[in-house]
C-alpha positions as CSV (number, residue, x, y, z in Angstrom):
1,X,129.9,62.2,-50.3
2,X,132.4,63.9,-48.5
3,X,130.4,64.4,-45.5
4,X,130.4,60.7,-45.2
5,X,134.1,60.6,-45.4
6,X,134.3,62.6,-42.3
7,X,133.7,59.1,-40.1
8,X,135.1,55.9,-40.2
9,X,132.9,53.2,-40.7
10,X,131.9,50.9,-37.6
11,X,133.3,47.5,-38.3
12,X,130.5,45.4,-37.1
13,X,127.4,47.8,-38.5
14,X,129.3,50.0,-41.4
15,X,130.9,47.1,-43.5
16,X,129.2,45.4,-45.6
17,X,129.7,41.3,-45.6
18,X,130.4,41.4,-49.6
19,X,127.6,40.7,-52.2
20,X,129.0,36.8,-53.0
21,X,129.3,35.6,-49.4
22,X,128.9,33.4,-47.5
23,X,131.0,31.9,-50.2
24,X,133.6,35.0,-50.3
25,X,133.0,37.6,-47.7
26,X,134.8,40.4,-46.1
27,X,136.4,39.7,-42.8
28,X,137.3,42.1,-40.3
29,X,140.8,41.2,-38.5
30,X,141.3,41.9,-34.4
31,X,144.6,40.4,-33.9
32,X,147.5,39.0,-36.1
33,X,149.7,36.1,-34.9
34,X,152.5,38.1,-33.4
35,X,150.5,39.8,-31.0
36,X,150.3,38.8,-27.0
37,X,147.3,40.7,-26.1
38,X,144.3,40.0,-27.2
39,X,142.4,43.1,-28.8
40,X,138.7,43.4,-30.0
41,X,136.3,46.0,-31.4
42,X,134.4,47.9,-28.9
43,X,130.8,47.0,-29.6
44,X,129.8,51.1,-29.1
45,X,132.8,53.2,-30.8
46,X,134.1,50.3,-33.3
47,X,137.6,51.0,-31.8
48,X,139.9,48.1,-31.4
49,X,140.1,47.9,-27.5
50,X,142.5,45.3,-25.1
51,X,140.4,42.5,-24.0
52,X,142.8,40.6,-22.3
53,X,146.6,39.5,-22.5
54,X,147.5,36.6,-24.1
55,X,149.2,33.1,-22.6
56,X,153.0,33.4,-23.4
57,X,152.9,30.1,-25.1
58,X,149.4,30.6,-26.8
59,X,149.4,33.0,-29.6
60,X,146.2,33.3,-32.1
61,X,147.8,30.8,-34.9
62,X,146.4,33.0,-38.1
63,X,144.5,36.3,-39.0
64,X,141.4,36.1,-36.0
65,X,138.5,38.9,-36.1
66,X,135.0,38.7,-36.9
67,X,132.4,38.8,-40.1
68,X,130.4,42.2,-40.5
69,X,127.0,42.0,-39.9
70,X,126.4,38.9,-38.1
71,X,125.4,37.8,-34.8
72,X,125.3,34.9,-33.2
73,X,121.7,34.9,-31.5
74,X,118.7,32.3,-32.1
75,X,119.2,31.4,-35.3
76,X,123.1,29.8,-34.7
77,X,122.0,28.4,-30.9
78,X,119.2,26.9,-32.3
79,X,121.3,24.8,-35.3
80,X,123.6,24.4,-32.5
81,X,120.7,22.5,-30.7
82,X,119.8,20.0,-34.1
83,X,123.2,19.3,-34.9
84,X,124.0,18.0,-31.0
85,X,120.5,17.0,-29.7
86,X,121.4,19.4,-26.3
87,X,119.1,21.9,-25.2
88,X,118.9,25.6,-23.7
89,X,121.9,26.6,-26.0
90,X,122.0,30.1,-26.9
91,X,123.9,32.4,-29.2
92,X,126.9,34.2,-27.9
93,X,125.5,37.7,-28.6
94,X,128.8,38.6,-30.9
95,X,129.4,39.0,-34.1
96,X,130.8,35.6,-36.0
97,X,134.0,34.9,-35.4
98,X,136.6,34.1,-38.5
99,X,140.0,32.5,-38.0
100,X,142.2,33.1,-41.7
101,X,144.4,31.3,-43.0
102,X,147.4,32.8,-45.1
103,X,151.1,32.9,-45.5
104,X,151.7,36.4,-45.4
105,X,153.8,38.0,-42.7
106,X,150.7,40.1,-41.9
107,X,151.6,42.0,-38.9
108,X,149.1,44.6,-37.8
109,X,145.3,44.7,-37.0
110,X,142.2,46.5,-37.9
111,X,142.3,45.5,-41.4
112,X,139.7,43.9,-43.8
113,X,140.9,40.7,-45.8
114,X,138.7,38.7,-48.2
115,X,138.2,35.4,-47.0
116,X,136.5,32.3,-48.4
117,X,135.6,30.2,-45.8
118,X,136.2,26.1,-45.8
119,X,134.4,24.8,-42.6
120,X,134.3,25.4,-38.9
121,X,134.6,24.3,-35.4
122,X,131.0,24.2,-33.5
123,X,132.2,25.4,-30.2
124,X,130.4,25.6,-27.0
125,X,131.0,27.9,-24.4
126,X,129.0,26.3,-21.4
127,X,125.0,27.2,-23.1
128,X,126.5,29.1,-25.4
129,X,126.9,28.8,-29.2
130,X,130.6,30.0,-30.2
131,X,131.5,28.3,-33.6
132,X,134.5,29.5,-35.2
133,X,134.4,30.1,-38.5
134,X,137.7,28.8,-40.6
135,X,138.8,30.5,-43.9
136,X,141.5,31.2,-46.1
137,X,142.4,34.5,-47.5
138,X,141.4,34.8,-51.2
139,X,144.3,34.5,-53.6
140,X,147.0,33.0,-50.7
141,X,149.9,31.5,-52.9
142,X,149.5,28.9,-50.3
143,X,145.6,28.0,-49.2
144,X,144.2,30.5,-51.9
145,X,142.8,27.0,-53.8
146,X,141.6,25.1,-50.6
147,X,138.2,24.9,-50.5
148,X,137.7,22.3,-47.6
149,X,138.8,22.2,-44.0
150,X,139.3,18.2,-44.9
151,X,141.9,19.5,-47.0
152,X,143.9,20.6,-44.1
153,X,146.5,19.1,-42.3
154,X,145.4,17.2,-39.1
155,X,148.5,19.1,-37.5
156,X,147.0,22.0,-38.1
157,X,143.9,21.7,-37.1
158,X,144.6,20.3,-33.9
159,X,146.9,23.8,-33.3
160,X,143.4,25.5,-34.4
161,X,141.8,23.4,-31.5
162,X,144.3,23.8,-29.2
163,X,143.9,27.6,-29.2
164,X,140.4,27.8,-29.5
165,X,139.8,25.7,-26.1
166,X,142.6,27.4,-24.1
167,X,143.1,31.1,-25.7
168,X,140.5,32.4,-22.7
169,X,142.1,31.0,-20.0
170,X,143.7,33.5,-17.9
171,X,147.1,33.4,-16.9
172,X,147.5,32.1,-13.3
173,X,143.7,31.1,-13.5
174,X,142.5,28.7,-11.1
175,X,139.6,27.6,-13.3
176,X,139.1,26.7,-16.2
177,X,136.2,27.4,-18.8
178,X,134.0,24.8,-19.7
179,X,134.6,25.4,-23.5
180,X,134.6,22.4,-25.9
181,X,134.5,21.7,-29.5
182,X,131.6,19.7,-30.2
183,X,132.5,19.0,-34.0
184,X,134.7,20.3,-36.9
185,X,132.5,20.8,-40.2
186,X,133.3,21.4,-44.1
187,X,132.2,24.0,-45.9
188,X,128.9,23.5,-46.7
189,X,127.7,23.5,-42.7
190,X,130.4,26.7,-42.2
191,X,128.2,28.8,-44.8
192,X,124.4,27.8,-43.4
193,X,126.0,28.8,-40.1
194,X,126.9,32.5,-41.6
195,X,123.9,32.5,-43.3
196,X,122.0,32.0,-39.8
197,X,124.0,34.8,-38.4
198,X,123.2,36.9,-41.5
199,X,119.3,36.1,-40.1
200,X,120.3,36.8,-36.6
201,X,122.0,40.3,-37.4
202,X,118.9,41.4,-39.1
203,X,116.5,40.4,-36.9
204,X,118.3,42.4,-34.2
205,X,119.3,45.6,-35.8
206,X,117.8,46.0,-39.7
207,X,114.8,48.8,-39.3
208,X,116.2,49.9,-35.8
């Protein structure tokens, strides 16, 4: 036991999802809504790194990270394909990304939060398969008893939108990505896509 207290635990590999998800799940949290930069785990060390800095007037709108031990690989590209008839679309090779809703003044990174997700956005990053998972933190005084993304403010969701289709656009870019949300979904389509990733994550590194 204490020799495995020595390390900390990779964030993608080392923590488990939780035992009742997709319904609640762990969720592991990159960047917090007062931060400019925008910081990810390094896929090798499990440190948070900089990716990239942040537009001045486009800051990540709630808790944004990632759910432990998925992927996005065959399994999400190909529901990707039956939900929008397209073909040739691929997973994004990352883990599953979470957006969390809460009304905490959360203000630092690198945390886990329990999160019960309530639908999605299927987003498409040319051929690739990028949904955005959208939760709410378990127990929030404020979304803790939403259990739909219907139940959500159209406001709101059109701020979710709005940063998920411009947030990798680089300051003083010339072009633009061809990123586009294809369709926002409830609940029920946001857990078969985790549960797909869950698929995609073992198939890639379970009995490596």
């Amino acid at each position: 036991m204490a020799q495995d207290l020595r390390y900390m635990m990779h964030p993608w590999h080392g923590i488990e999802i939780g035992e009742n998800a997709p319904g609640v799940l762990t969720a592991f949290i990159e960047i917090v809504p007062k931060d400019t930069v925008k910081y990810e785990v390094d896929k090798k060390s499990g440190w948070l790194k900089v990716d990239r800095p942040q537009l001045f007037s486009n800051v990540v709108p709630a808790l944004y990270g990632f759910i432990p031990q998925t992927l996005c690989d065959i399994q999400v590209g190909n529901f990707c394909m039956e939900k929008t008839g397209r073909l040739n679309i691929t997973g994004d090779q990352d883990p599953m990304d979470i957006l969390v809703l809460e009304e905490k003044n959360i203000e630092n990174g690198g945390i886990l939060v329990q999160a019960i997700p309530i639908g999605g956005f299927r987003m498409i990053d040319k051929n690739e398969a990028d949904d955005k998972i959208i939760a709410v933190m378990k127990g929030d005084a404020i979304y803790g008893n939403y259990t739909d993304i219907s139940q959500l403010g159209e406001s709101i969701i059109n701020r979710l939108k709005h940063y998920f289709l411009t947030y990798k656009d680089m300051p003083g870019g010339i072009e633009k990505r061809m990123v586009e949300i294809s369709a926002v979904y409830g609940r029920e389509e946001a857990c078969e896509v985790i549960r797909r990733s869950q698929v995609d994550y073992k198939n890639r590194f379970v009995g490596l």
